[in-house]
N, C-alpha and C positions, 0 to 999 in steps of 0.2 A: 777582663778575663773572668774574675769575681762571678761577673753579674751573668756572663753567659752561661758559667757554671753552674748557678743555682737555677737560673732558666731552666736550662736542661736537666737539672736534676727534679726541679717539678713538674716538668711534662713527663718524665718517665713514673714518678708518686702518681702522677692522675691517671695514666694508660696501665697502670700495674697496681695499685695501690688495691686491688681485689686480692694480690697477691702477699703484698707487704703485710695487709689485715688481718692475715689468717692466721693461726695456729699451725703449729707442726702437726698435729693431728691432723686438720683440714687440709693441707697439704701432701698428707701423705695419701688421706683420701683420694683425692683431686690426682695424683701421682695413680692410683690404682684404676679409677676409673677412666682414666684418658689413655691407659696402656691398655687394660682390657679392649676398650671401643677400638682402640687404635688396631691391636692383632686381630679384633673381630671382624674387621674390615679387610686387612690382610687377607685373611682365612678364605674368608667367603666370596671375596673379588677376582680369588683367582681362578674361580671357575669363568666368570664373564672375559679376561682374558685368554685363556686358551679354548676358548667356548669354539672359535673357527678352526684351531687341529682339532677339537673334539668330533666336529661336524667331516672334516675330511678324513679321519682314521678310518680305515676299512675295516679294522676288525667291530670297531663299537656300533657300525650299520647307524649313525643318528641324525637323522632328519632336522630341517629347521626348526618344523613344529616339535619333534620327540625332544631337542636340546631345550627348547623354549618348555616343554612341560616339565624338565628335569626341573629349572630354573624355578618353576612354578610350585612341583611338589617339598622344595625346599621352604619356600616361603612359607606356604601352611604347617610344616616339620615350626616352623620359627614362631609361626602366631602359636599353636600348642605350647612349646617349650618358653617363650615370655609368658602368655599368661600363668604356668604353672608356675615359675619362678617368683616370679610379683609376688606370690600367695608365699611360695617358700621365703624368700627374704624379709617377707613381715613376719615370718613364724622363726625361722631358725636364726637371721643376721643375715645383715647387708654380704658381709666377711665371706661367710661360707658359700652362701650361694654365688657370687662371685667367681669364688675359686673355681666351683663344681662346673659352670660356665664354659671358664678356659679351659679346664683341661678336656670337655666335651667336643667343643669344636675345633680343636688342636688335633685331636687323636684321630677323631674322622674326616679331617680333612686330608690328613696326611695316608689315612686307608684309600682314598680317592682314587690316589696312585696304582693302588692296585688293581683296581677295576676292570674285569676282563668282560664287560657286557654293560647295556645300559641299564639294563635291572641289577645289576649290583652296583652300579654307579649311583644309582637312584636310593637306594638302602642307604649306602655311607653318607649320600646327600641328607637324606631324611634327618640321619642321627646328627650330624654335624649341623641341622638348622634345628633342633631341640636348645644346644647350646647358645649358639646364634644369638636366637631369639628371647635367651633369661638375661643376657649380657646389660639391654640397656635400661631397663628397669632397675635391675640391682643398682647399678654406679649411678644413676640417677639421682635416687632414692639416699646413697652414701654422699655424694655433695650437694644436696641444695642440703641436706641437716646438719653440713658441717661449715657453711660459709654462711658469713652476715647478710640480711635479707636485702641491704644495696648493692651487693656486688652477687648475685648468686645468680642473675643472669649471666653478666659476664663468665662467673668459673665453669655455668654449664654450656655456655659456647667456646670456651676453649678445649672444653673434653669432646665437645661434637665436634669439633674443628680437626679429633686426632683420626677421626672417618677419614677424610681425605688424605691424611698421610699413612696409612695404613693401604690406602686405593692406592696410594702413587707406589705406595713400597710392592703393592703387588706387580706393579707393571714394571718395578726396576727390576725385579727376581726374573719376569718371563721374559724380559731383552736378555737377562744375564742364563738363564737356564734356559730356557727353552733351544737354544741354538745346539747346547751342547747333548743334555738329558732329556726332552723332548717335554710334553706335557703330564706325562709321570711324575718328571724329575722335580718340577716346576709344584706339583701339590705335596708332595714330600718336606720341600723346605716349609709346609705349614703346619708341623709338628713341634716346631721351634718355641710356638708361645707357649707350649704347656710346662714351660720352666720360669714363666712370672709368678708360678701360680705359690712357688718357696719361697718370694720375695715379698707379696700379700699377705702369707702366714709369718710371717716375722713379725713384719710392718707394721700393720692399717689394723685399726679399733673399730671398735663398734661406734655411733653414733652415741653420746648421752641420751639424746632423745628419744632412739628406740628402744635403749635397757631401761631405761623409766619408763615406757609404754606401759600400758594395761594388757597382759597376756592374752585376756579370755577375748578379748576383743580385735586381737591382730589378723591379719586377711581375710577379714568377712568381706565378703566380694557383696553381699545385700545390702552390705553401707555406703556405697558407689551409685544404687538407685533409689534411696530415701526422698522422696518427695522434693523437698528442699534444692537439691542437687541433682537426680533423675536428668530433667532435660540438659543439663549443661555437660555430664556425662555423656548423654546420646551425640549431642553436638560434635564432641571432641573427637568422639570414634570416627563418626561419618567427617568430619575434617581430613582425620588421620587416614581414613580409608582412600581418601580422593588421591593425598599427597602423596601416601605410600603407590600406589597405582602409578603413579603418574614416575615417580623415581625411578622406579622399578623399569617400567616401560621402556624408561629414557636409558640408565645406568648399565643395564641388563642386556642390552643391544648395543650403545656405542662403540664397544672394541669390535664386535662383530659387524657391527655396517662401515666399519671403519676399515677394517680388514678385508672383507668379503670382494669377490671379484665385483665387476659391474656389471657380469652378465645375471649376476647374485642378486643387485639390485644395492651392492655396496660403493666404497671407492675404490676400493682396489690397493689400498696402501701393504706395504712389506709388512710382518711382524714386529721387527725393529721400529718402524717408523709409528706406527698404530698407537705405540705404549711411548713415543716423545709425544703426540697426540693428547693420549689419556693425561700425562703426567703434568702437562698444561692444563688440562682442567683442573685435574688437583690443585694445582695452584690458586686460581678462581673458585674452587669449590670450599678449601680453605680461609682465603679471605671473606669468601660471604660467611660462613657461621661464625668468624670473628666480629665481624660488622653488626652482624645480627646482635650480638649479645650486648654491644655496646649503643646501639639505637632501641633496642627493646629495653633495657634500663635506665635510659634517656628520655621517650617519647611514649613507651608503653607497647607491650605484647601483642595487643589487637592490630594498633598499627602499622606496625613493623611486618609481622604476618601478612598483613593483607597489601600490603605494597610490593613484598618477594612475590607471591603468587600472580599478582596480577601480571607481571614485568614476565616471569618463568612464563606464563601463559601464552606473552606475545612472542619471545624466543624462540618456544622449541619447535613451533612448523617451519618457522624460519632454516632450524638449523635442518630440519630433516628435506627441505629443497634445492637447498646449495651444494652444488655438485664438487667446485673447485677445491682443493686439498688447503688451497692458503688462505679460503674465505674461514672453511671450519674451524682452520688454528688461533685466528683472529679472534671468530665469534664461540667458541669452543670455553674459554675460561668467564665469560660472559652468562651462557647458559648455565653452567655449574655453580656459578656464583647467588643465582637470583632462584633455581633449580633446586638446591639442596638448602640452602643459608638459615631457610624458615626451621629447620628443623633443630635447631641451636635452644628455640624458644619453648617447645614442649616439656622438658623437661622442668623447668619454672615454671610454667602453667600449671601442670598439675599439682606440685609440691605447695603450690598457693591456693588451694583450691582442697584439697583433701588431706586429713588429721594424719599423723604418723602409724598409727595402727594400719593403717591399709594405703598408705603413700605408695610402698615399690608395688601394692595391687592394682592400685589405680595406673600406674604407670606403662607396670603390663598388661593390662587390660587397652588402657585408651591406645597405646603403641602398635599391641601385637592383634587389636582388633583390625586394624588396620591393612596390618599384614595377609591376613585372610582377602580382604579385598585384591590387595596386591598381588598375591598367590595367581591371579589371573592374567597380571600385567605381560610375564613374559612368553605365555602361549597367546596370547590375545596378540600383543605387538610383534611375535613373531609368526604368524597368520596373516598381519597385514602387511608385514614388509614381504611376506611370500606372492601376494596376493594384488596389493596396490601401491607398494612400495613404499619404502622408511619415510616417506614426504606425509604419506596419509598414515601411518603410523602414529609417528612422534604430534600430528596436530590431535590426534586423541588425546595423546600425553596432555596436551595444554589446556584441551576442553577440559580434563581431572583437575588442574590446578583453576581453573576459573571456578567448579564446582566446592571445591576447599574454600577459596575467599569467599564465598556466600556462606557456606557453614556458620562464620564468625559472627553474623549476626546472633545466633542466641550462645555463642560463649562471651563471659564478662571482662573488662579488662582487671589485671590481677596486680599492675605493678609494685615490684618489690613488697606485698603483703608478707608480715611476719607470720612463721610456722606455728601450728598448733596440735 
């Protein structure tokens, strides 16, 4: 009994011991950054689920393509608001900028509700992907300089890993509201997270690293293309642009091909049924950025990355030609897994790669460049599920992730390299 006991007590030290190592500071970190991501996801998921009452309300007149460019105009609200963030959180703290985050896209998500047009739908959108988009650069930037350089992939795939639970919690809110408050009632409940933001100012420190930083030097964004670094910079963005395209495309639409009649070109599923759907991929979307962290710290960043891509590449025409409800539910946590997982891994790439003085720049720059590209995904994908249908949709999706695993050629593998 002895001997099983300490068995298991050191399989749990190896699967955790990223956690056992840390300080209560990094800890608290790691606590802020994976609530933040976690309600960011929340936030901003709840539009792709109620995206099919948005598109049948009669008062808001919204088209596939107009929902798909709201989806879109957001995204570019988020590449602006990351890359300005980056720059703020290397000038002012991880801390602040953080805060200013949540309570941005807390406030406008829950104005959403309001919305009595899609032009005003589209404004609260805007401002609610300002916030969005400084979210993951900040918390990024706050745990890789607060965890040891062997475990800082694993703790920034546990904070990616709190995206999928933030997705899943959005689709428990629209089974549980939507029925009763309709899709109103359903963005109101995402006014909720701007009360972590008292729990941060208690809480969470500044990095040592970035109060020791050199001042005159923090957020120079000309430091990102110095010779030296230049192409590996470019690399990252155009990676990041494929994958974000590709997520977007995929993510953006599931509830809605999910939901949508079949004369739609969807499957036809209930509201209720849509989001046990979604909430299965959470599950698969979860385990892959767990996995991720723990093979990227194992075997190396490059490789990891470019084995989720290739796999996400063969899945998603797949999933976008199966018609049956019970093939999807099957292949559904599958796609999410290999779909989303890579993205556990950027957050360690750049922190290995670029000095602390412009770590959260680099962050949101190579992220929210990305975004810009993606800003296209969901009027482009929903154009072609208008058009040729979510089969010839989603295998674009896949051609974007084939395009990403090439990228990797000119980015380096970084494994576990200590900060500087």
């Amino acid at each position: 009994m002895d001997v099983a006991a300490a068995a298991a007590h050191t399989h749990e030290r190896r699967i955790f011991g990223w956690w056992h190592e840390a300080d209560l500071r990094a800890r608290r970190a790691f606590i802020a950054a994976s609530l933040g991501w976690m309600l960011d996801s929340f936030d901003v998921m709840l539009y792709a689920m109620v995206l099919a009452a948005l598109i049948e309300d009669p008062a808001l007149h919204l088209s596939t393509r107009v929902a798909g460019a709201l989806g879109s105009v957001t995204l570019l609200a988020a590449a602006a608001g990351g890359m300005a963030f980056g720059v703020i959180a290397d000038r002012i703290g991880r801390k602040r900028a953080l805060m200013a985050t949540v309570l941005i896209y807390s406030v406008f998500t829950a104005a959403c509700g309001f919305a009595q047009s899609a032009v005003q739908l589209a404004v609260f959108r805007v401002l609610l992907g300002i916030g969005m988009g400084g979210e993951w650069a900040t918390g990024a930037a706050l745990v890789s300089e607060s965890f040891p350089a062997r475990h800082r992939g694993k703790a920034l795939a546990f904070v990616q890993s709190a995206w999928a639970i933030g997705y899943g919690l959005a689709a428990v809110v629209n089974l549980i509201v939507m029925p009763f408050w309709g899709w109103r009632g359903v963005f109101f409940v995402g006014v909720l997270p701007a009360l972590f933001t008292l729990w941060i100012q208690r809480r969470v420190e500044e990095p040592p690293m970035w109060q020791s930083a050199s001042q005159g030097e923090r957020g120079r964004v000309s430091m990102l293309f110095e010779p030296h670094v230049a192409s590996i910079t470019i690399a990252i963005m155009l990676m990041n642009s494929c994958c974000l395209f590709a997520w977007w495309g995929l993510n953006g639409w599931v509830p809605a091909y999910l939901r949508l009649s079949t004369a739609q070109g969807g499957i036809g599923l209930s509201s209720s049924t849509m989001s046990f759907f979604v909430i299965a991929m959470q599950v698969g979307m979860w385990c892959g950025y767990v996995t991720f962290g723990f093979m990227a710290d194992a075997i190396g960043r490059k490789r990891t990355y470019v084995i989720y891509l290739i796999l996400a590449a063969m899945l998603l025409p797949l999933y976008g030609i199966l018609r049956q409800p019970a093939a999807l539910l099957v292949l559904g946590p599958f796609v999410a897994f290999f779909g989303t997982g890579y993205f556990s891994g950027l957050g360690a790439l750049i922190a290995e790669i670029y000095p602390t003085v412009v770590r959260a720049t680099a962050a949101g720059i190579g992220y929210n460049f990305g975004r810009i590209a993606s800003a296209a995904a969901p009027y482009t994908i929903g154009s072609l599920a208008a058009t040729r249908g979510f089969g010839v949709a989603f295998t674009v999706t896949g051609a974007a992730f084939l395009l990403a695993a090439l990228a990797w050629i000119w980015i380096p593998e970084t494994k576990n390299r200590e900060l500087v």
